[in-house]
N, C-alpha and C positions, 0 to 999 in steps of 0.2 A: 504493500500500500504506500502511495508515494506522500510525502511528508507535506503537512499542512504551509501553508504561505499566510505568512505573520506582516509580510509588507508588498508594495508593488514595484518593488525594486527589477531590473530587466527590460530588453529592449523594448523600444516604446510599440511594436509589432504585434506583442502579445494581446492577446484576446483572450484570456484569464476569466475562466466562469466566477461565477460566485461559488461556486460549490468545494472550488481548490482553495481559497482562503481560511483560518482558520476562525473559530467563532468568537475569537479575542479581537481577532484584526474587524469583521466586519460592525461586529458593537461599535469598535472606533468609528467607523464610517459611520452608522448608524446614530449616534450620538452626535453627529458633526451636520449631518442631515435635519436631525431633529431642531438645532439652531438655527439653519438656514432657513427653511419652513416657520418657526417660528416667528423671527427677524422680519422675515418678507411679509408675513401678515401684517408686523406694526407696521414696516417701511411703508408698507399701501398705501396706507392713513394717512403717516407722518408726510410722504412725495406728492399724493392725489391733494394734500389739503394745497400746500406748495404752489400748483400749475393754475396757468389759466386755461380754462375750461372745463375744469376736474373739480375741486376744492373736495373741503372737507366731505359734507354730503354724498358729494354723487361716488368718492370713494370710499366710503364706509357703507352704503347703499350696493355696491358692485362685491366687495369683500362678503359683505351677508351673502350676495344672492348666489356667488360661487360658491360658500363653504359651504350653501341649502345643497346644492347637484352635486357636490362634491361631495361631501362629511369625510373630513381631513382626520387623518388616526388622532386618537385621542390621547395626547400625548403622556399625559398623568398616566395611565395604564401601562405604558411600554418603557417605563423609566427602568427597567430591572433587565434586559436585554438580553445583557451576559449570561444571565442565569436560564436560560430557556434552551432549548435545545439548539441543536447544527439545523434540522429540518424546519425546527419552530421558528429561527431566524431569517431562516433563507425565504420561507413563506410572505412573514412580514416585512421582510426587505422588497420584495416583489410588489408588493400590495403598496406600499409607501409610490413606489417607482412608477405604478399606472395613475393611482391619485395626483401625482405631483406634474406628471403631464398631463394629464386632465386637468388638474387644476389649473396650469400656466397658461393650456388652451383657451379655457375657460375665462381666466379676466380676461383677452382680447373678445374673445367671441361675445360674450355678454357684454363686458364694456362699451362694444359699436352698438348696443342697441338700448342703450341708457341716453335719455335726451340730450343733446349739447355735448355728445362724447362720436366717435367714430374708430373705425379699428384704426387710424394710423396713430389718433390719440390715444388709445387703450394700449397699442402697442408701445408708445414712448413711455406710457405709466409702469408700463412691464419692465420695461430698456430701462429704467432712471431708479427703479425699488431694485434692480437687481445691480446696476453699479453702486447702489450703495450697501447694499448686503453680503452681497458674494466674494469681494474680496479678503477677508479677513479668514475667513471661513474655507477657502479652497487652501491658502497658506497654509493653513493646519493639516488639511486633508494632504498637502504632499509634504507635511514632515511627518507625521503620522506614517505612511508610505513610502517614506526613506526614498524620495527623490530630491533631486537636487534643484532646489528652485534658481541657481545661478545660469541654469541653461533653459534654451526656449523647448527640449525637448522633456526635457522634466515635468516642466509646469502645462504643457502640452496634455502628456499624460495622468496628470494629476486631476486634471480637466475633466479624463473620463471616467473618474469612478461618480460622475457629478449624478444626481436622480433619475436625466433623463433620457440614460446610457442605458436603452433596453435592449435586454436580448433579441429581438425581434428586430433593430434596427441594424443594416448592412456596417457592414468593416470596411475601411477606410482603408487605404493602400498606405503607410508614410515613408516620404523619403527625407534621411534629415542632412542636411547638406553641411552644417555644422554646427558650433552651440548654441548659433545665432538664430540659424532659419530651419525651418523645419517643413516642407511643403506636403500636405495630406490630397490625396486624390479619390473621389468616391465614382463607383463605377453604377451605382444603383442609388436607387431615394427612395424609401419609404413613404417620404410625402409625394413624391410623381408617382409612383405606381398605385397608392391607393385613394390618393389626393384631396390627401387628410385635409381638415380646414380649408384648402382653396379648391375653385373650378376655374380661375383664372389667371393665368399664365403672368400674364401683367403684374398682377399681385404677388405671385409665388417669387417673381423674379424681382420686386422693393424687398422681401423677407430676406430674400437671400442675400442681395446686395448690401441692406442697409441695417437691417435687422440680425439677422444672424452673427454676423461678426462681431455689431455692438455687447450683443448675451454674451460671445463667448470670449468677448477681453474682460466681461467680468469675473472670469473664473483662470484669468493668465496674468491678469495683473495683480499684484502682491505690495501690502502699504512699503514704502518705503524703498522699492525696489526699481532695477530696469523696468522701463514698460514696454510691451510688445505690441505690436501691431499686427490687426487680422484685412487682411486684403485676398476678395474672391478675384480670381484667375480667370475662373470660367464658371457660369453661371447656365443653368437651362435656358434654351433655346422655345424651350415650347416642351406639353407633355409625353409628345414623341420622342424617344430615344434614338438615338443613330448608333447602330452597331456598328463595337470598336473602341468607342469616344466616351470619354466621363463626363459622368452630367455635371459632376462641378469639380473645381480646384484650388482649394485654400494653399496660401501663404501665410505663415506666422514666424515673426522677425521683430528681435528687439529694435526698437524705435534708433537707438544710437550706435 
């Protein structure tokens, strides 16, 4: 029986079940989650009161009505983590991980349909609670995980033990060119093949351009440290795929 994995130390290539972690290591993740989840719910509040054409109301009104469709774990009950089994964890980690994309779905989609709000404002409300939450919090997740946050492929990788790194979603090809850069290439999309949230190509291609990258330098940048920079390559075309060609192409590169 091959020996549990207590961190995610290892080429950033790996595609690491949960199942090969041990149930020390994922309680950490797990406990790191639970903050970020947390955090994000007050952030709502704290960012939506902030904006113009948000305020207080319409996001504390969008916070209820996604925690109604959603009913987010209840955190008071799962404080004991460690103590639960290998199977009972890996359960509840799965179950955290569809909520929490459901959830994140969820204030866009509902938020465009709150008066005086629209998805590319729900979207920034999304974009602005998670630059101010997610940093702090992935830091941990890749010392926890005995990566090296001094290189872009550390922090890269640190990226993906993030909630809404489901098994169900395609693997990412990376090539890393050196501490600096790190270029990932995906040959499939779960959002184009089943075309999740959009029917509009138009749209799918602002999320990917302008959206997507913004999320994911919340989870590459670390207080106090280099900052990295996420720039798409290549972006869909349309929802027809062209056999051969990836439908998209990230760059991630410290800024200096």
């Amino acid at each position: 029986m091959a020996r549990e994995r207590n961190d995610f130390s290892g080429p950033i290539g790996d595609r690491v079940p949960w199942e090969e972690f041990s149930t020390e290591f994922l309680s950490k993740i797990m406990a790191l989650w639970q903050e970020q989840w947390e955090a994000f719910t007050k952030g709502l509040v704290k960012v939506g009161s902030q904006m113009d054409g948000v305020g207080r109301q319409k996001a504390e009104e969008l916070l209820a009505r996604v925690n109604e469709e959603v009913e987010p774990p209840v955190f008071g009950k799962t404080v004991e983590v460690s103590a639960r089994s290998k199977s009972d964890t890996l359960k509840m980690m799965r179950q955290w991980q569809e909520k929490w994309e459901l959830f994140t779905n969820k204030v866009i989609g509902i938020g465009s349909q709150i008066e005086g709000m629209d998805m590319l404002k729900a979207a920034d409300l999304l974009a602005r609670t998670m630059e101010e939450v997610n940093p702090p919090i992935f830091a941990r997740i890749a010392e926890v995980s005995r990566l090296n946050a001094d290189t872009v492929e550390g922090r890269v990788k640190a990226g993906g033990l993030c909630m809404d790194n489901m098994a169900d979603h395609y693997p990412g090809l990376y090539e890393v060119k050196s501490d600096s850069e790190v270029i990932l290439r995906y040959d499939r999309c779960a959002v184009m093949d089943k075309k999740l949230m959009f029917d509009d190509i138009n749209m799918l291609r602002y999320v990917c351009q302008y959206v997507e990258p913004r999320y994911a330098m919340t989870m590459l940048n670390y207080p106090g440290q280099r900052k990295i920079k996420v720039d798409l390559l290549k972006i869909p075309e349309s929802f027809e795929r062209t056999p051969g060609e990836p439908v998209c192409i990230w760059r991630f590169a410290f800024e200096d």
